[in-house]
KOLRO-879957 format. One record per atom (N, C-alpha, C): residue number from 1; atom name; x, z, y. Coordinates in nm, 3 decimals. Layout:
BEGIN
<atom><n>NUM</n><atom>CA</atom><u>X</u><w>Z</w><v>Y</v></atom>
...
***
This chain:
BEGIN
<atom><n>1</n><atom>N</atom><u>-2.649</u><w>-0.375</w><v>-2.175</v></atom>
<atom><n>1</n><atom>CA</atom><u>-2.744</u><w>-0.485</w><v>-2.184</v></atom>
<atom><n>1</n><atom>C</atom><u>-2.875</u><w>-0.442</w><v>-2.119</v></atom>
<atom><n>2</n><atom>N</atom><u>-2.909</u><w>-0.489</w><v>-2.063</v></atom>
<atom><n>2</n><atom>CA</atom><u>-3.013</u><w>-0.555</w><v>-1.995</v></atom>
<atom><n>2</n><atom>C</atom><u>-3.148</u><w>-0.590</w><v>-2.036</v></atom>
<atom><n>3</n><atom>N</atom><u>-3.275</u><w>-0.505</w><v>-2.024</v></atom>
<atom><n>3</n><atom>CA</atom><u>-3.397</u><w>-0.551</w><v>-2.141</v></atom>
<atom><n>3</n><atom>C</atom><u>-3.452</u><w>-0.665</w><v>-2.022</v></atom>
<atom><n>4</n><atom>N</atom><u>-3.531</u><w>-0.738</w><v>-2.065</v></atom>
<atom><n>4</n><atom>CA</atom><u>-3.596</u><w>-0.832</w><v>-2.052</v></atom>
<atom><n>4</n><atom>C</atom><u>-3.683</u><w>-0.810</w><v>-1.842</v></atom>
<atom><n>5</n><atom>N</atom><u>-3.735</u><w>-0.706</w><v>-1.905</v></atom>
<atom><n>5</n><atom>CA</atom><u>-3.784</u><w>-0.598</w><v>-1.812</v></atom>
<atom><n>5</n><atom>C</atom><u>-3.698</u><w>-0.585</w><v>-1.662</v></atom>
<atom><n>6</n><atom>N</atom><u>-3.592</u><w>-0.508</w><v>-1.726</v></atom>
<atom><n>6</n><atom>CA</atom><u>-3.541</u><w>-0.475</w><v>-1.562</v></atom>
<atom><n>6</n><atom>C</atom><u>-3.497</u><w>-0.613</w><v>-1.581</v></atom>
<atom><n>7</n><atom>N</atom><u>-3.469</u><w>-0.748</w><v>-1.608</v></atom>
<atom><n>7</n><atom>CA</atom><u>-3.421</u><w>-0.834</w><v>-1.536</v></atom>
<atom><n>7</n><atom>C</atom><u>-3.522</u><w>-0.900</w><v>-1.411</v></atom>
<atom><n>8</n><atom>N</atom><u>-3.652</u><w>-0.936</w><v>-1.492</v></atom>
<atom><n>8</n><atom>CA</atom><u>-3.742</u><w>-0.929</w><v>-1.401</v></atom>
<atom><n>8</n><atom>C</atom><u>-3.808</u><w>-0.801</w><v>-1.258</v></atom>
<atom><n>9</n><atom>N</atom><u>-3.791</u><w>-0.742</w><v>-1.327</v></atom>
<atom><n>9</n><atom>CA</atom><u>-3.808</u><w>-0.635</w><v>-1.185</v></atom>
<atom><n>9</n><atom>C</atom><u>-3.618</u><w>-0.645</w><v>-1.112</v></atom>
<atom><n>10</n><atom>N</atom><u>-3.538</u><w>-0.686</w><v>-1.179</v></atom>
<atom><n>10</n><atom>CA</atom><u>-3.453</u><w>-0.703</w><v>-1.025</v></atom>
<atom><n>10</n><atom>C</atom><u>-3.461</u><w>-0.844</w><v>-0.964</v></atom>
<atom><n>11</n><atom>N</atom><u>-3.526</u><w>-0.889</w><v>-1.026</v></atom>
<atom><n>11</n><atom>CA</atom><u>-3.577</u><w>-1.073</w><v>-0.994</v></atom>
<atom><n>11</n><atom>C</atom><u>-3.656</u><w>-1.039</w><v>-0.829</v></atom>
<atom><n>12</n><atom>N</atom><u>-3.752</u><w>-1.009</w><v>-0.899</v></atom>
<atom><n>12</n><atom>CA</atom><u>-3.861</u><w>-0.932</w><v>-0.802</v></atom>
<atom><n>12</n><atom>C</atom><u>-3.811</u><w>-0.876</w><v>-0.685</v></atom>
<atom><n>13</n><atom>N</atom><u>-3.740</u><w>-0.802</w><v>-0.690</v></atom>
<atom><n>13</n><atom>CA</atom><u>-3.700</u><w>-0.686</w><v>-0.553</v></atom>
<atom><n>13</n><atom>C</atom><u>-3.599</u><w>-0.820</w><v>-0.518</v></atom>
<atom><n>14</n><atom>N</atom><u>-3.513</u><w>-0.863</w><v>-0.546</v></atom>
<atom><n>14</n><atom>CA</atom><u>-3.440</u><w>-0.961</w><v>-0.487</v></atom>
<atom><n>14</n><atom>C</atom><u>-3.522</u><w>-1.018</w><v>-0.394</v></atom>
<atom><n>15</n><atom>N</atom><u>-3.623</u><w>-1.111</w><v>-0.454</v></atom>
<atom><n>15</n><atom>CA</atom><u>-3.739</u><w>-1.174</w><v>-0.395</v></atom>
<atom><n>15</n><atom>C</atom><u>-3.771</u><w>-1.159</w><v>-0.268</v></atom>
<atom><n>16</n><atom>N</atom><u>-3.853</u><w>-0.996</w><v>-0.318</v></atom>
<atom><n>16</n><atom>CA</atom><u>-3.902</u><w>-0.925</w><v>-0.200</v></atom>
<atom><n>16</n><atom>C</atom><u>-3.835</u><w>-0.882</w><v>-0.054</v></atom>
<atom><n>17</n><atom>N</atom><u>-3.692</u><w>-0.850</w><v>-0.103</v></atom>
<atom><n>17</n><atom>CA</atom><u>-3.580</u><w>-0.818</w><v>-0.029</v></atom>
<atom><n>17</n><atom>C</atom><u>-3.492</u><w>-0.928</w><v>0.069</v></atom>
<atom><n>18</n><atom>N</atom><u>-3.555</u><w>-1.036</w><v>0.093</v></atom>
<atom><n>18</n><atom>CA</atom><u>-3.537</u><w>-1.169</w><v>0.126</v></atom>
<atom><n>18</n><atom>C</atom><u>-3.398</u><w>-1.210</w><v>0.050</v></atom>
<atom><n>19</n><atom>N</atom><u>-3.353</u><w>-1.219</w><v>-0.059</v></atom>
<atom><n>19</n><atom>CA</atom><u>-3.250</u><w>-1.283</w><v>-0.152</v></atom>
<atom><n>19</n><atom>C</atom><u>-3.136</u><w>-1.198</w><v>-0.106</v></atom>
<atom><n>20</n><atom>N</atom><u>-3.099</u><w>-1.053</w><v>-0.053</v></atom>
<atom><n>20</n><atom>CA</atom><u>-3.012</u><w>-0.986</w><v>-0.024</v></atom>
<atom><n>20</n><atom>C</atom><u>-2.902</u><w>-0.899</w><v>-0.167</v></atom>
<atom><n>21</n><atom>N</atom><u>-2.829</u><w>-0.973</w><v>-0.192</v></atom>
<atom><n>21</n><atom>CA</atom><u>-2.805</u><w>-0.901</w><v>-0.267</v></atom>
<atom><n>21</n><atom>C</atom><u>-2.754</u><w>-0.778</w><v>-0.249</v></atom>
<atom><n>22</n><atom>N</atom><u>-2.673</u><w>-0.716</w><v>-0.180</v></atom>
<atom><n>22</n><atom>CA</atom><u>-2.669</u><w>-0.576</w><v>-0.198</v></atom>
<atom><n>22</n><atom>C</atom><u>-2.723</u><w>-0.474</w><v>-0.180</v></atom>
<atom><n>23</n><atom>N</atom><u>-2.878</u><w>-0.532</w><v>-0.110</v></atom>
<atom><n>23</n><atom>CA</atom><u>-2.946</u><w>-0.414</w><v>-0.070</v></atom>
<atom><n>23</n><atom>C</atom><u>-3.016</u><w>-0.396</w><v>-0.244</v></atom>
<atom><n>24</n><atom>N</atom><u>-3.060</u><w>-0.527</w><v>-0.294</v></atom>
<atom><n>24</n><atom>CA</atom><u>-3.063</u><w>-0.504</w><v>-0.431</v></atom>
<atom><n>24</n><atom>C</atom><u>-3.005</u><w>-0.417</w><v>-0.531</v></atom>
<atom><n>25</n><atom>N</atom><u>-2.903</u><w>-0.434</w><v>-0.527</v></atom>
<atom><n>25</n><atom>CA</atom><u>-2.858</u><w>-0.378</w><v>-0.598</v></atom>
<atom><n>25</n><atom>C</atom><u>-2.798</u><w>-0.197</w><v>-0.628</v></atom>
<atom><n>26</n><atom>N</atom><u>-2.787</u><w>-0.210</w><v>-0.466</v></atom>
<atom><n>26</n><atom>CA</atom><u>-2.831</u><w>-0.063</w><v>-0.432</v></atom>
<atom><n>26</n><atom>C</atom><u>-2.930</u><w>0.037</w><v>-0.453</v></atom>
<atom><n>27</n><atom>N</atom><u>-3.060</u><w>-0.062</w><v>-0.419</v></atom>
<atom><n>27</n><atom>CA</atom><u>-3.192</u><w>0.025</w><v>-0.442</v></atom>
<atom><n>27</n><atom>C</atom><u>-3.203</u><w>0.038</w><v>-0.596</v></atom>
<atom><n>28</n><atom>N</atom><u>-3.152</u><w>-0.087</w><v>-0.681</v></atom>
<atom><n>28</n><atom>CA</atom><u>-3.171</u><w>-0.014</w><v>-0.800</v></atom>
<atom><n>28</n><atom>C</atom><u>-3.048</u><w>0.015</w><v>-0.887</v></atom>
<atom><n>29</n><atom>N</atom><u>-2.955</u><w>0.042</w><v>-0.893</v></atom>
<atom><n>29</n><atom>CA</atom><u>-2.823</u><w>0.099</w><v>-0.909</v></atom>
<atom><n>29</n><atom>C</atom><u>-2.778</u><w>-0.018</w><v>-1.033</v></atom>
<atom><n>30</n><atom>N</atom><u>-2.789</u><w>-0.118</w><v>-1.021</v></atom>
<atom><n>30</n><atom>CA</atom><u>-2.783</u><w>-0.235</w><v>-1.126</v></atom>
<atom><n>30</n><atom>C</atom><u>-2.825</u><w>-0.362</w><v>-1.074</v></atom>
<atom><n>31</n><atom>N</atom><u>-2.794</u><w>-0.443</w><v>-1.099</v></atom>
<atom><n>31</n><atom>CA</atom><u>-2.698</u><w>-0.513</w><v>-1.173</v></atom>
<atom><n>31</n><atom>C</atom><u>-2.571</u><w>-0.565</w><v>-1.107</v></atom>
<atom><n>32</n><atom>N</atom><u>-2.503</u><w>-0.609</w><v>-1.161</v></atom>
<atom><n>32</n><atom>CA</atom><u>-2.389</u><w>-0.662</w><v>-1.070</v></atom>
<atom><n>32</n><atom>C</atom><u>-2.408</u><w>-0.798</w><v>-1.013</v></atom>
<atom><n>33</n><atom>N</atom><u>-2.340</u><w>-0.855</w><v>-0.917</v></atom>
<atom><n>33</n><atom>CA</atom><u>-2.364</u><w>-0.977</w><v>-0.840</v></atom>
<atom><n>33</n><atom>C</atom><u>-2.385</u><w>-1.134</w><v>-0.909</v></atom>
<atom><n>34</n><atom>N</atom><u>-2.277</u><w>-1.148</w><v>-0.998</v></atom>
<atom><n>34</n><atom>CA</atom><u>-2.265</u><w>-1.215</w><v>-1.080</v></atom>
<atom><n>34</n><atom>C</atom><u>-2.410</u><w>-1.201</w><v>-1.226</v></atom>
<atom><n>35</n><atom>N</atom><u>-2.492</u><w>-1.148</w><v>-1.225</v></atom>
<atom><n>35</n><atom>CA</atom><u>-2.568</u><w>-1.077</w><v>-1.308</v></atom>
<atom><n>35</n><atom>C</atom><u>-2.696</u><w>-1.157</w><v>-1.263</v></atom>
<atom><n>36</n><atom>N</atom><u>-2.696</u><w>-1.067</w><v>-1.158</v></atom>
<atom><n>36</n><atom>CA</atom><u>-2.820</u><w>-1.077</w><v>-1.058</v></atom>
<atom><n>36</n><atom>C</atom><u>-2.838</u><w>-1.256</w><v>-1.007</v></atom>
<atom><n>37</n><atom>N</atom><u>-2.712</u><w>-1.284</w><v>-0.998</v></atom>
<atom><n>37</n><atom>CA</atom><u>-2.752</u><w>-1.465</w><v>-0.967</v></atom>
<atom><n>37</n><atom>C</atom><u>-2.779</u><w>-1.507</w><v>-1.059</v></atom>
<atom><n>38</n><atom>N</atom><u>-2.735</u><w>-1.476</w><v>-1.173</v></atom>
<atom><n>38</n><atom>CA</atom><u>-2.736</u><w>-1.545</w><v>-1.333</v></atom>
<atom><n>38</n><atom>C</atom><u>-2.899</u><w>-1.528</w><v>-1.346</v></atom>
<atom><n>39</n><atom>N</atom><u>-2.939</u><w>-1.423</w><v>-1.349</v></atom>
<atom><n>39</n><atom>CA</atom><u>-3.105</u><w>-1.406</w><v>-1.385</v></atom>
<atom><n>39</n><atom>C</atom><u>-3.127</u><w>-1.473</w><v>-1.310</v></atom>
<atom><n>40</n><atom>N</atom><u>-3.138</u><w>-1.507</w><v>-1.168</v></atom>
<atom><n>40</n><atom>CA</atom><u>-3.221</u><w>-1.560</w><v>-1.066</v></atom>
<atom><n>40</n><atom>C</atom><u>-3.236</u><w>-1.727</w><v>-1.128</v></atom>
<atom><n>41</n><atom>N</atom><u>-3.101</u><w>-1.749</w><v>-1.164</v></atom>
<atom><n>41</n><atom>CA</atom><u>-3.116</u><w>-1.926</w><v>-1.151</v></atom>
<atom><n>41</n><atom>C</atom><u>-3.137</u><w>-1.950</w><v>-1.329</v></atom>
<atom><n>42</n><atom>N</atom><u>-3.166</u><w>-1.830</w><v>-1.375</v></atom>
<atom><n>42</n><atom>CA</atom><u>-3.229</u><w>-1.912</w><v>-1.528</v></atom>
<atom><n>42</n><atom>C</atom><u>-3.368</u><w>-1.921</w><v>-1.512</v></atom>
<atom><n>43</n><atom>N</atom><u>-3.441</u><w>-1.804</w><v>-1.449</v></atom>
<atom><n>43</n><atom>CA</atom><u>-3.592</u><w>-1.771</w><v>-1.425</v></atom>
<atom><n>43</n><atom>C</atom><u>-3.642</u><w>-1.921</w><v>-1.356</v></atom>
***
């Protein structure tokens, strides 16, 4: 599970990263794809 925290900081780097997910998820060794969209489209 997932604190509150890193969901927003992988929100963020997504962001920053022009919406790439795997460079995301690379740079920060988390979350998975399915994860990472889920946070995006509740935020």
């Amino acid at each position: 599970m997932f604190s509150y925290e890193d969901r927003i900081r992988a929100v963020k780097l997504y962001i920053k990263l022009e919406k790439r997910l795997g460079a995301t998820i690379r740079q920060l060794g988390y979350p998975t794809k399915n994860s990472l969209i889920g946070w995006c489209e509740s935020n």
